[in-house]
C-alpha positions in Angstrom: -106.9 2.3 61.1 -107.8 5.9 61.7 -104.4 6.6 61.9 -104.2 5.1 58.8 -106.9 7.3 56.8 -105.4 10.4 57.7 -102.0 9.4 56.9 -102.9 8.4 53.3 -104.3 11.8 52.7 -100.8 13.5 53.4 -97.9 14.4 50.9 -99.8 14.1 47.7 -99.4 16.9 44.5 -101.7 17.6 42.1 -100.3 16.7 38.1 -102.6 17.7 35.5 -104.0 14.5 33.7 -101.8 13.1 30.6 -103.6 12.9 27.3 -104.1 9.3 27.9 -105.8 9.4 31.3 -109.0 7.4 31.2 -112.0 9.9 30.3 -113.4 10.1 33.7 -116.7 12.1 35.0 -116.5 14.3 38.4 -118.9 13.8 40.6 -117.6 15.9 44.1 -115.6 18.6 44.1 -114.9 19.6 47.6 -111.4 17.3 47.4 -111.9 16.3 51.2 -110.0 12.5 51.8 -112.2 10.2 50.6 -111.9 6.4 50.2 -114.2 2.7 50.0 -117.2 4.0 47.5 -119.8 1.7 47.2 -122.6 1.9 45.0 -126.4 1.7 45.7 -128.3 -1.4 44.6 -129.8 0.9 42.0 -127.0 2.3 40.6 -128.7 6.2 41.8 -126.2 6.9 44.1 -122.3 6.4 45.4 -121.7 6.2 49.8 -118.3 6.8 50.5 -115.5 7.5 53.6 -115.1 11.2 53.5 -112.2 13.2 55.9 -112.3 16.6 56.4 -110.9 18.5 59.9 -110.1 15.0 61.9 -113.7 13.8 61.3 -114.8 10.8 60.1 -118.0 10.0 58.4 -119.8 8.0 55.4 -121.4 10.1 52.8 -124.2 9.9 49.9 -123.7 11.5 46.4 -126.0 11.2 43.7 -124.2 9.6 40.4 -126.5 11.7 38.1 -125.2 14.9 39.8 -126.7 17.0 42.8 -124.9 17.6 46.2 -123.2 15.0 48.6 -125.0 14.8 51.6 -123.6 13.6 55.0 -125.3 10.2 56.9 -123.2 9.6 60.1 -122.6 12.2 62.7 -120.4 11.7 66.0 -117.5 9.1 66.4 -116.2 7.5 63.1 -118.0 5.5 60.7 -116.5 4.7 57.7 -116.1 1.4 54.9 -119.8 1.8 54.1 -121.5 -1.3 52.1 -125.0 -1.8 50.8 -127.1 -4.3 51.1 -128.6 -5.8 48.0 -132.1 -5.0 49.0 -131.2 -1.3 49.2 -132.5 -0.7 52.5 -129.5 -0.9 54.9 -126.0 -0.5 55.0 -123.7 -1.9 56.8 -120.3 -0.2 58.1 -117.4 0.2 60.5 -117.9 2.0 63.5 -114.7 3.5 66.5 -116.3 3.3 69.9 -113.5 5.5 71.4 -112.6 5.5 75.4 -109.9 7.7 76.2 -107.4 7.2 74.3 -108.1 3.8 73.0 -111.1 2.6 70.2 -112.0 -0.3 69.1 -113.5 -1.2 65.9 -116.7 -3.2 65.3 -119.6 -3.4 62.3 -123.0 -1.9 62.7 -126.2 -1.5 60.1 -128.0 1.4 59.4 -131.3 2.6 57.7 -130.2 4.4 53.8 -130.6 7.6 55.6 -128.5 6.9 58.6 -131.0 6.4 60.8 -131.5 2.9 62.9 -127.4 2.3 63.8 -127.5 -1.4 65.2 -124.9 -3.3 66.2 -123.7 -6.3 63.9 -120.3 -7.7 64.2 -119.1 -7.2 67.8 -115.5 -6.4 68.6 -114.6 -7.0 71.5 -110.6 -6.0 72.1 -110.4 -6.6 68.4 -110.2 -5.1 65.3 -113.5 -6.0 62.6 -113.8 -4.4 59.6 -114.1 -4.7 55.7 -118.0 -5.9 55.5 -119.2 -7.5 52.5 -122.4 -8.4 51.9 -122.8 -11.7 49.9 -125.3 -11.2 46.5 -128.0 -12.7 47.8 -127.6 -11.1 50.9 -128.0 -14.0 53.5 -123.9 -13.9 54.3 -121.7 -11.2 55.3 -117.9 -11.2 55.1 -115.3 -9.3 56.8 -111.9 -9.2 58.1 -111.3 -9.4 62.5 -108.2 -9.7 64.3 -110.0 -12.1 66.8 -107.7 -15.0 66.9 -104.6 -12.3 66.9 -103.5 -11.3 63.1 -106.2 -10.2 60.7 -108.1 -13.0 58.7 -111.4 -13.2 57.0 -114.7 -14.2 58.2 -118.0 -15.6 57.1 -121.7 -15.2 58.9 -125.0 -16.1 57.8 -127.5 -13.2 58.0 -131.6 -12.5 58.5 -132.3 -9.4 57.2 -135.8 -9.6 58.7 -134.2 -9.8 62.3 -130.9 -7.9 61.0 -129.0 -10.7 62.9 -126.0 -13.0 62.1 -125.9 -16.6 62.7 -122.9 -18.4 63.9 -119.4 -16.6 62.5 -117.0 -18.8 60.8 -113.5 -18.4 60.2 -112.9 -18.4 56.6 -108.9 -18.1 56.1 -106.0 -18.7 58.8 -102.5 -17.5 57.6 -99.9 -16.2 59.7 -99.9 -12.4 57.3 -102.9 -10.4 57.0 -106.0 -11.4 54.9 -108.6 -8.2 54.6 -110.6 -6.5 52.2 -113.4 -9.2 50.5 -115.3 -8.8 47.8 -118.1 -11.4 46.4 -118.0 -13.2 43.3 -121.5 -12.5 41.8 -122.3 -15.9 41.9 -122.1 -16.0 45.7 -119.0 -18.9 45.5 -116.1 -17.3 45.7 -114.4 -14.1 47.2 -111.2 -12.2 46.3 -109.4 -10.7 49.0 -105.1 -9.5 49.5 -103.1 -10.5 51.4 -99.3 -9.9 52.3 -98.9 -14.1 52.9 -96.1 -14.6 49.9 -94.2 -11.3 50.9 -96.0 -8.2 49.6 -99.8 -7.3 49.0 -101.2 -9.4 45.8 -104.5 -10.5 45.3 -106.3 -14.2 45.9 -109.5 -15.7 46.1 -111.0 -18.9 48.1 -114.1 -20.6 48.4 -117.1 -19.5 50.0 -116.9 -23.0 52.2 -112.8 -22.3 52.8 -111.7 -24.6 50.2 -109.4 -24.0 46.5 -107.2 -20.7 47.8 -106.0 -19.7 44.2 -103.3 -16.5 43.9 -104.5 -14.2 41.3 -101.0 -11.5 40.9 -97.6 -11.8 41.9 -95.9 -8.5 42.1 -93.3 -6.8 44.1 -95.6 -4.3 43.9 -98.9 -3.3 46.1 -101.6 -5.0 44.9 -104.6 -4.1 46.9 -108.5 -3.5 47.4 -110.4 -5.8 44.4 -113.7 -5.1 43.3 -115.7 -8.4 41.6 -117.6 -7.3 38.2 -121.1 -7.8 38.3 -120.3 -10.2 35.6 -117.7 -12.2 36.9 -115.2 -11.9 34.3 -112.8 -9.1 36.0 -111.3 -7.9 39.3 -110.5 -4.2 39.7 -108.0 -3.5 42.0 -105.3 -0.4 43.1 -101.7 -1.2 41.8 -98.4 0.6 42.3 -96.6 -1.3 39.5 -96.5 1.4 37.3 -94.9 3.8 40.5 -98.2 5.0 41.8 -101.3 3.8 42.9 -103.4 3.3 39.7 -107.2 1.0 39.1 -106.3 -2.0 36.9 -108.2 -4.7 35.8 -107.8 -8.5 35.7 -109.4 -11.2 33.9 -111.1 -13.7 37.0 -108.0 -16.1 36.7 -105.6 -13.4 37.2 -104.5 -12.9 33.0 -104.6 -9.9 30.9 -103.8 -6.6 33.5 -104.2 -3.5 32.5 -104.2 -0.5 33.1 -107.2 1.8 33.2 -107.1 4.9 34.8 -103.7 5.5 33.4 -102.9 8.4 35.5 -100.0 10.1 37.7 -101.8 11.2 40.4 -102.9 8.6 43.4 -106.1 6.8 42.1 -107.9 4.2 44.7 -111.1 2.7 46.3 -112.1 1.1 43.1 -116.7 0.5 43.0 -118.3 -1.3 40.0 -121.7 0.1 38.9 -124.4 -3.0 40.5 -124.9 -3.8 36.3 -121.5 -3.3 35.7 -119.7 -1.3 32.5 -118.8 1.2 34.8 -116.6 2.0 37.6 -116.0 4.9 40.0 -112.8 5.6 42.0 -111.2 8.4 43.7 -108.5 10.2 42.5 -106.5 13.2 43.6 -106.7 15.8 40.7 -107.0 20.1 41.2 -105.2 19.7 44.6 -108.0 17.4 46.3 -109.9 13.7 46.3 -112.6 13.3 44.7 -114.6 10.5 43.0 -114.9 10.1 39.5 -116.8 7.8 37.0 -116.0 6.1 33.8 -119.3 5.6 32.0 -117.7 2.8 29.7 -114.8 0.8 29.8 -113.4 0.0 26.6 -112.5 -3.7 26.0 
């Protein structure tokens, strides 16, 4: 996976955005890699994955403008995810030895202080957390029974503990990336079990898989609306990795960021009616935000 996040930051020029490019806002400027945004419970602020000289770490910038400021020193941290209450956030950490790492989930304090441990690894690979709405459940991906599926775990914040872990999917390709209907039912995840990456959704208990795209093309990393009604998600249908949106039963996508450079890591606003993503635009990554989204 590190491997991974440095590759994806290679090879990549710089177009000028076409006339009509969704009207994004800038909020960083320092075009470092950047990927998995999530937004605080109060809409004030955006954590992301930054890269920068083979290191690392999960960042803070403020949505209303002001500087991005770094949590997480020392080995990597990265796919950082808040927790409804707004006073942790969980994320991935790489204990490395020699010239192996594994990957397991910790919690932190909002300032990056308090690193516990969470999700244990093992000799495997956990990642992806997603903190259920309520947040009593966490979900994630974990290579524990040998390919990568999801999992499910109850969770006390007062004791920042999980209860037992359940295995939620069990597919010979790889299931990852969940994300949480707002109702706490549901979550939408890809998977590459039909061929390529498209996007489904199952139960909370396990039960009604149901295949939202089918395309030869990548369909990856959805984001639930706070209201329900749409899935944003990264598409290379249209020959490069663009945000698009999908009613909840897979109808109607579109389009929306409409633009030729590489655009990813789709994050709703906690009220919804906007989005942020990163895009590479001026010869860098950076996140932008689109204040409305028209219907």
């Amino acid at each position: 996976m590190v491997a991974a996040l440095a590759a994806s930051a290679q090879g990549q020029n710089s177009p000028a955005p076409p006339s009509g490019a969704a009207p994004v806002r800038r909020l960083t400027h320092d075009g470092a890699f950047k990927q998995h945004l999530a937004w605080s419970p109060d809409g004030s602020r955006i954590a992301y994955t930054r890269q920068v000289a083979g290191e690392i770490a999960i960042w803070v910038v403020p949505v209303g403008g002001g500087e991005p400021r770094r949590l997480t020193t020392g080995p990597p941290k990265f796919q950082p995810a808040w927790h409804p209450s707004g006073r942790r956030l969980a994320f991935v950490h790489v204990s490395i030895a020699g010239t192996d790492g594994t990957l397991d989930i910790r919690t932190m304090g909002v300032e990056g202080e308090e690193i516990t441990p969470l999700v244990p690894a093992g000799s495997h690979v956990t990642e992806h957390p997603a903190w259920s709405p309520d947040g009593r459940r966490i979900a994630f991906s974990s290579t524990r029974h040998g390919n990568r599926e999801l999992y499910l775990a109850d969770y006390d914040p007062e004791r920042n503990a999980l209860g037992e872990i359940r295995r939620l999917t069990n597919d010979p390709a790889e299931d990852s990336r969940p994300t949480w209907s707002p109702d706490g039912t549901r979550l939408a995840f890809q998977s590459d079990r039909n061929g390529s990456f498209d996007l489904y959704t199952i139960g909370a208990d396990g039960e009604g898989l149901q295949r939202l795209t089918d395309h030869p093309a990548l369909d990856s990393s959805p984001a639930w609306s706070p209201d329900g009604e749409q899935i944003a998600f990264v598409s290379t249908r249209d020959g490069n990795q663009e945000i698009y949106l999908i009613a909840r039963d897979g109808s109607r996508p579109r389009n929306l960021s409409r633009f030729e450079g590489s655009d990813h890591s789709p994050a709703w606003h906690p009220q919804g009616g906007r989005l942020a993503w990163v895009s590479y635009r001026d010869g860098g990554y950076d996140l932008y935000v689109l204040d409305r989204i028209a219907p």
